[in-house]
C-alpha positions in Angstrom: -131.1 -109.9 244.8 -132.6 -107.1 246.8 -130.2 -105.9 249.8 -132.4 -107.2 252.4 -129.5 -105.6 254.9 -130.1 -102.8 253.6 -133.9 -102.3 254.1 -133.6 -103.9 257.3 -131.3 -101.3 258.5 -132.5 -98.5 260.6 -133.8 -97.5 264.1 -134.2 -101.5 265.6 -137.0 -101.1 267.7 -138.7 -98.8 265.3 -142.7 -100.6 264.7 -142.8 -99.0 261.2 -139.0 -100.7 260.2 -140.8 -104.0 261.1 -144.0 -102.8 259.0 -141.4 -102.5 256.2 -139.9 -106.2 256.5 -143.3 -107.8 256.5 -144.4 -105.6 253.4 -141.3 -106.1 251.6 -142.0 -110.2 252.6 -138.8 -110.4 254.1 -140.7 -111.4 257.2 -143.6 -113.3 257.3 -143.6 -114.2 261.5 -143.1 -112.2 264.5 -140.3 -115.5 264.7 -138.8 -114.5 261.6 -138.5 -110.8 263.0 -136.6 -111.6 265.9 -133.8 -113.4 263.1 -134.3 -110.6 260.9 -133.9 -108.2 263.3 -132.0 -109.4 266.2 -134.5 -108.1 268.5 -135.9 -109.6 271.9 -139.3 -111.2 271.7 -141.0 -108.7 273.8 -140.1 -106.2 272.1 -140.8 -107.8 268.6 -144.4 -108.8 270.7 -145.0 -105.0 271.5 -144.3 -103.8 268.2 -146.4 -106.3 266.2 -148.7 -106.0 269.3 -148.6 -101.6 268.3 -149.2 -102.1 264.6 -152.4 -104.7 265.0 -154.0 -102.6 266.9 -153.7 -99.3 264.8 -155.0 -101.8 262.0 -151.9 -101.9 259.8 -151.2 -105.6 260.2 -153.1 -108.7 260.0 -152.5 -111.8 261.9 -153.8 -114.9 260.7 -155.3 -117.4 263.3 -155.2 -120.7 260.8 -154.4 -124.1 260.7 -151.6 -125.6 262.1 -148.6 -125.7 259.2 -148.8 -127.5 256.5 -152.7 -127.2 256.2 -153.2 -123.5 254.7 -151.2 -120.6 255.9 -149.5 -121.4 258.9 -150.4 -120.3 262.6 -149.2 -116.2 263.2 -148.4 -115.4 259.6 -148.2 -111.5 259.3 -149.1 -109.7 256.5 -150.3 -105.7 255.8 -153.3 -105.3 256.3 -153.8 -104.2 252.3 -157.7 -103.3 253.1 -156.7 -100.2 255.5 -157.2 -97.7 252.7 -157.3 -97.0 249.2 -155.2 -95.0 246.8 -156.6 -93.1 244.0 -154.5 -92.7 240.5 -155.1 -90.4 238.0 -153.0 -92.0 234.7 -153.1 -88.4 232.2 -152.3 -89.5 228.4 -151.9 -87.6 225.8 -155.8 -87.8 225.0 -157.5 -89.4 227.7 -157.5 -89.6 231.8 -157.7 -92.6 233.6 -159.0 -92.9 236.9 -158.3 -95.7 239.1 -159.3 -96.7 243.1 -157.3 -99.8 244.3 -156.5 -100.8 247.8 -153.2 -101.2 249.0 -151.9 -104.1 247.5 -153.2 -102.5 243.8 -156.1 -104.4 243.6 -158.7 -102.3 241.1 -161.6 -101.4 243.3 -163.3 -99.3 240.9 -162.1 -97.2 237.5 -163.7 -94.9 234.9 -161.7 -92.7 232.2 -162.9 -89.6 230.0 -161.1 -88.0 226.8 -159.5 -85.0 227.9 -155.7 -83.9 225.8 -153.2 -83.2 227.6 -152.5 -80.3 225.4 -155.1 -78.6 226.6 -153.3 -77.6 229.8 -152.9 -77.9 233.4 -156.0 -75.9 234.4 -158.9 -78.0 232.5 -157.2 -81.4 232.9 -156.3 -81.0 236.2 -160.1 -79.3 237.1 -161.5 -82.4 235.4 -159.5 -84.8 237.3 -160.8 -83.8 240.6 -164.5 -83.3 239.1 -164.6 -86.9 238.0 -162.6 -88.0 241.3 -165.3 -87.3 243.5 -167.9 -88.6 240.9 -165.9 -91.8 241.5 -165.6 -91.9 244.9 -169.4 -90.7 245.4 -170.4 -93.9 242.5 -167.9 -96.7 244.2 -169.3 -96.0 247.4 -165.8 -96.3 248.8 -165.0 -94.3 252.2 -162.9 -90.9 251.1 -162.0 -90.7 254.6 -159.7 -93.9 254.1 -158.2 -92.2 250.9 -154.2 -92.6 251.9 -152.7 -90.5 249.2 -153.9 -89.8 245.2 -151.1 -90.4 242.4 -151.0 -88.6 239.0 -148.7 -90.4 236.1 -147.6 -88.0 233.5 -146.4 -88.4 229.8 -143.2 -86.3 230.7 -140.1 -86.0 232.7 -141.2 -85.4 237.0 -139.2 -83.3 239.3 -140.7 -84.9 242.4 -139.4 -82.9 245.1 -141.5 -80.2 244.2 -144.3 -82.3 242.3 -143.7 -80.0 238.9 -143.6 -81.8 235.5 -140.6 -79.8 234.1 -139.8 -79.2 230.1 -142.2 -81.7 228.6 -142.1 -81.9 224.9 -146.0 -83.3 225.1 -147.4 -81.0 226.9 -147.4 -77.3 226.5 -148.6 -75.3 229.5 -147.3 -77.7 232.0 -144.0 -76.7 232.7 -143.2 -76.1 236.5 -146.9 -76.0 237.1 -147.5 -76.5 240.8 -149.6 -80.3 239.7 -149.0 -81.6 243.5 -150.0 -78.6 245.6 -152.7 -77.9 243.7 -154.3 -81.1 244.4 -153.2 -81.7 247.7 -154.9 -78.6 248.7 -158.3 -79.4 246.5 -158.5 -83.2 247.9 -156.8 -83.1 251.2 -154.6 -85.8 250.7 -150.4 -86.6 250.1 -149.6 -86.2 246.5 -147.1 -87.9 244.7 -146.3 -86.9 240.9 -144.5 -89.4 238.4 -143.5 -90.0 235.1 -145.6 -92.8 233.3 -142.4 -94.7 232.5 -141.1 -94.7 235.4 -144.3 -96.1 236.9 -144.5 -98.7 234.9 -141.3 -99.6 235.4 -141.7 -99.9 238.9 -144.7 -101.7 238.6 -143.0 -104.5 236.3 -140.2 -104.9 239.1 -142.6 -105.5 242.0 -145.5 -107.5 240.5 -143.0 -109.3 238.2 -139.0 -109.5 239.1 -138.8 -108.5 243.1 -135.3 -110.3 243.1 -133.7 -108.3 239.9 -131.6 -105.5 240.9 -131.5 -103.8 237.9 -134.9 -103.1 235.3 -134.9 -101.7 232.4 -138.9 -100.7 230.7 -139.0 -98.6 227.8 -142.5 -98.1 226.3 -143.0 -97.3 222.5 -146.7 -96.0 222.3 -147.4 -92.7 221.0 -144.3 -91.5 221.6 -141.1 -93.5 223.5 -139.5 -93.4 227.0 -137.8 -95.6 229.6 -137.9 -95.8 233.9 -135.0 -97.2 235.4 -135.3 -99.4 238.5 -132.2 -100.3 240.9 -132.1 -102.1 244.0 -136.0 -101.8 244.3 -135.8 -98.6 243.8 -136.6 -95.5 241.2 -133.8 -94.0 238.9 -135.0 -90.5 238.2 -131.7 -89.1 237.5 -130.8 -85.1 239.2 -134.2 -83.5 238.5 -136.2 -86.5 237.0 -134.2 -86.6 233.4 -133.3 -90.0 233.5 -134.9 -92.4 231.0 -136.0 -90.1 228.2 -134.5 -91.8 225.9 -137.1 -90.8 222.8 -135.4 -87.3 222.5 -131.8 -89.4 221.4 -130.8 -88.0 218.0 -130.5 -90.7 214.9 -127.8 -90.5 212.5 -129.2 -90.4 209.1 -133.2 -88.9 210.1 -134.2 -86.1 209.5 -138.3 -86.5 210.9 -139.5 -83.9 213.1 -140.0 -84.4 216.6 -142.9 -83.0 218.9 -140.4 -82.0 220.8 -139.2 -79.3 218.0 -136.2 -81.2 217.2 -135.2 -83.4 214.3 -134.3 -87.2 214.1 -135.6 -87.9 217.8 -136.0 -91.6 218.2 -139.0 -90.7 218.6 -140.1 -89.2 215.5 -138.9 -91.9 213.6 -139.9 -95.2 215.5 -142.7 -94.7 218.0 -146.6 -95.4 217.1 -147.1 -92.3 215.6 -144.6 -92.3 213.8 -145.1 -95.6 212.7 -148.8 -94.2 211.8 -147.8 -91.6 209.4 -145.6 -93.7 207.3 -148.3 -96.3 206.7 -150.8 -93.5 205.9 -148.7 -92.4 203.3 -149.2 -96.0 202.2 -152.5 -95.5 201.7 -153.5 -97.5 204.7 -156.4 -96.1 207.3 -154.3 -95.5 210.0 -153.9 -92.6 212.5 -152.4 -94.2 215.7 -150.3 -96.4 217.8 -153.4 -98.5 217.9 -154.1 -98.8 214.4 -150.4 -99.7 213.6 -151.0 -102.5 216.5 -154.3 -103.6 214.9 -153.0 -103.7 211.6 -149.9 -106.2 212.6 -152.4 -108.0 214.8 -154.0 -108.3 211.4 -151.4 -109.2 209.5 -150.5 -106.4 207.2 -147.3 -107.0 205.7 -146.1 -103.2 205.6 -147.3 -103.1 209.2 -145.0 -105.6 210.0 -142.1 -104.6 208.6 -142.8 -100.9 209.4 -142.7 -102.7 213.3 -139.8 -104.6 213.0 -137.5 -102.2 211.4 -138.6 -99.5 214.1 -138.0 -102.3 216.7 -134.2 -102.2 215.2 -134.2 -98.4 215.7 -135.1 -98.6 219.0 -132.3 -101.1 219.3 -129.2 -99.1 218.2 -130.5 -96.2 221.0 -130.9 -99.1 223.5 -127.6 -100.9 222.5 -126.0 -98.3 224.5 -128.4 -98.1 227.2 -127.8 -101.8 228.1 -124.0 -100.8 227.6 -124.2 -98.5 230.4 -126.8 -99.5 233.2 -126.3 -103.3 232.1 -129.7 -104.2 233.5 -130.7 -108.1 234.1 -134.3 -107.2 233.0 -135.3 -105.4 229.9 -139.3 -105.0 229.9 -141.2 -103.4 226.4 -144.6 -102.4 227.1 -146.5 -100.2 225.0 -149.1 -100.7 221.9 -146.0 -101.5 220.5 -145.4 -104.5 223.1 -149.0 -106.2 221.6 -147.3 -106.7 218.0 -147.0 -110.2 217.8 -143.5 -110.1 219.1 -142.2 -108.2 216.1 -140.7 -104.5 217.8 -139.8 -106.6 220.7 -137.6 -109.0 217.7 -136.3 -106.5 215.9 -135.1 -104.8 219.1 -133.3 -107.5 220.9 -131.9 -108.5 217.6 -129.5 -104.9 216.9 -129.1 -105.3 221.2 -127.5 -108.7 220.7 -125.4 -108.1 217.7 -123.7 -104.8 218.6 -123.6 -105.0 222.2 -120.4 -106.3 224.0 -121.2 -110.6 225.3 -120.4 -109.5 228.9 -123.7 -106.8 228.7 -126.0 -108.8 227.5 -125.2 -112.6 228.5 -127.8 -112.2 231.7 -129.8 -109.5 229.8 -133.4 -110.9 229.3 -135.7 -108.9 226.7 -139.5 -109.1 227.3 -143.0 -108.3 226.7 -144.9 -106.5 229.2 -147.3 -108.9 231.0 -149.3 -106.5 233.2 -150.0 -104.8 230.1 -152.1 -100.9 231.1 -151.9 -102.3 234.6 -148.4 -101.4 235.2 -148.7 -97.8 236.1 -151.4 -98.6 238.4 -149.5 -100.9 240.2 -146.1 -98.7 240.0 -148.1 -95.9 241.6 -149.6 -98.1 244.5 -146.3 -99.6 245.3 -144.8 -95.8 245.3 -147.9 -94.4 247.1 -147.5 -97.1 250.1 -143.9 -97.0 249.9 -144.4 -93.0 250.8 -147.2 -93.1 253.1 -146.4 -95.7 255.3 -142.6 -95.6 255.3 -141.0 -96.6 258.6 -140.9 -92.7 259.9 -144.3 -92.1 258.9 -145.9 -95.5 260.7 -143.7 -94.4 264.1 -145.2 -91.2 263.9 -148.9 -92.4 263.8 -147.9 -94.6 266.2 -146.7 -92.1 268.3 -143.5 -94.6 268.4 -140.0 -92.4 267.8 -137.7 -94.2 269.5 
């Protein structure tokens, strides 16, 4: 379970701690503050009091309970604002508005490559980010913070994407205060993986401490969530797990590289071996339309890559020994088959104790993961308990 202690800890009178505990659902009442929290009613009453008024909570004035919600339920106020995400693929951008609790207001997407560099990707994503704003009709002056999820590993302190194998030009290119300074807004930066990791753990397992995603599209990484929150690892490492050498491979890696688990069981690798088949395929998509179809050297091709991804993740389970392991991905919409294949080499070669809570999975958010992950991390940033007291006014 998450350490409710733990989030609860913190200045006691502090409004934006109490924010927290009614986000986090730890609190539903200003009744179940004062147990939470220990404090006096008056001064749970002047807190609450504080954050209705500035229009971050909501009470509700229903029926009595057991008819609806009950009487003074508090929850945020999830219409307050709106975060804009910017999901950049290795072809395509996707552009997203949802309000606070990750609800899709409005979302258009354009190809663009990522190899074709920080300048025109990043100039297009703030051309078509006002074309969105300006065609939702949606109120940029309640734009709390815009989110950018990248195919590559994140230092977020600085907001640089750092080494990528997928995308030349990018390293240590200033992504966040480039943006920031064109739209005016906070800035956060993350890796896809990670996003969608985080997103699975909220929207889907809020009581597992420890989640494991890896995603097996065009290429293959992992994001790491513990106690609610992020693993990035010392500078945003953690979880690229597609660069792992493979005994026995010899496939070259976009990374430069030979044998990379990548090279040898993501989508496009996947792709190329059927082509030389003979079969009309060129992506991660086609392989997953070609299981979805049936194709019997599709399925295999799956499976067997499913088993590769398995001896890598063996170890991986050995190590973090999550509760939770979550595969999303084109390869997460193949009939079950990666996913099979997968838990199947986890199972055999892994020790009872690491895997006797483990629970493999498909994704069931699907592309909506890294949309929720970045809403979740936007919120989590932008009206943290310091932040709240400080629009409050409130730094006691």
């Amino acid at each position: 379970m998450i350490d409710h202690e733990r989030v609860a800890a913190g200045n006691p009178v502090s409004a934006g701690r109490l924010l927290l505990l009614v986000r986090r659902g730890i609190a539903a009442t200003r009744r179940d503050l004062i147990r939470v929290t220990g404090l006096s009613r008056s001064t749970v009453t002047q807190r609450v009091d504080a954050l209705l008024g500035a229009g971050l909570l909501r009470e509700s004035a229903g029926e009595a309970e057991g008819r609806g919600r009950p009487a003074g339920a508090l929850s945020f106020d999830e219409g307050f604002g709106h975060v804009l995400v910017a999901g950049v693929h290795r072809d395509r951008v996707e552009l997203t508005a949802v309000d606070l609790g990750g609800r899709e207001l409005y979302r258009r997407s354009f190809d663009m490559p990522v190899a074709a560099g920080p300048d025109p990707v990043l100039g297009a994503v703030e051309t078509e980010l006002g074309r969105l704003v300006a065609d939702s009709g949606i109120d940029p002056a309640r734009t709390v913070a815009l989110g950018v999820g990248v195919p590559g590993p994140v230092d977020v302190a600085v907001g640089r994407v750092m080494q990528p194998p997928v995308m030349p030009g990018w390293h240590d290119y200033p992504v966040r205060d480039r943006l920031a300074a064109r739209l005016g807004v906070p800035v956060f930066v993350e890796n896809d993986a990670n996003l969608m990791a985080l997103g699975e753990q909220r929207a889907n397992w809020p009581g597992v401490p420890s989640l494991l995603l890896v995603t097996v599209g065009s290429g293959i990484g992992a994001g790491i969530v513990i106690d609610g929150r992020l693993y990035r690892g010392i500078d945003g490492g953690a979880g690229d797990i597609g660069h792992i050498r493979m005994y026995g491979h010899d496939e070259r890696c976009a990374c430069g590289a030979v044998g990379c688990l990548a090279a040898v069981a993501s989508g496009d690798a996947l792709a190329r071996r059927l082509a030389a088949l003979g079969k009309d395929v060129t992506s991660a998509v086609d392989v997953r339309r070609l299981v979805q179809e049936g194709d019997p050297d599709a399925i295999a091709a799956v499976r067997t890559a499913g088993q590769l991804a398995g001896e890598v993740m063996t170890t991986v389970v050995s190590v973090l020994n999550p509760e939770v392991l979550v595969l999303a991905g084109e390869m997460a919409q193949t009939n079950e088959y990666f996913v099979t294949g997968m838990r199947e080499l986890i199972y055999q070669r892994s020790l009872p104790r690491a895997t006797r809570r483990l629970r493999v999975v498909s994704t069931t958010l699907g592309d909506r993961a890294s949309v929720v992950g970045m809403t979740e991390l936007a919120v989590d940033e932008v009206f943290a308990p310091d932040a709240v007291d400080a629009r409050l006014g409130n730094h006691r």
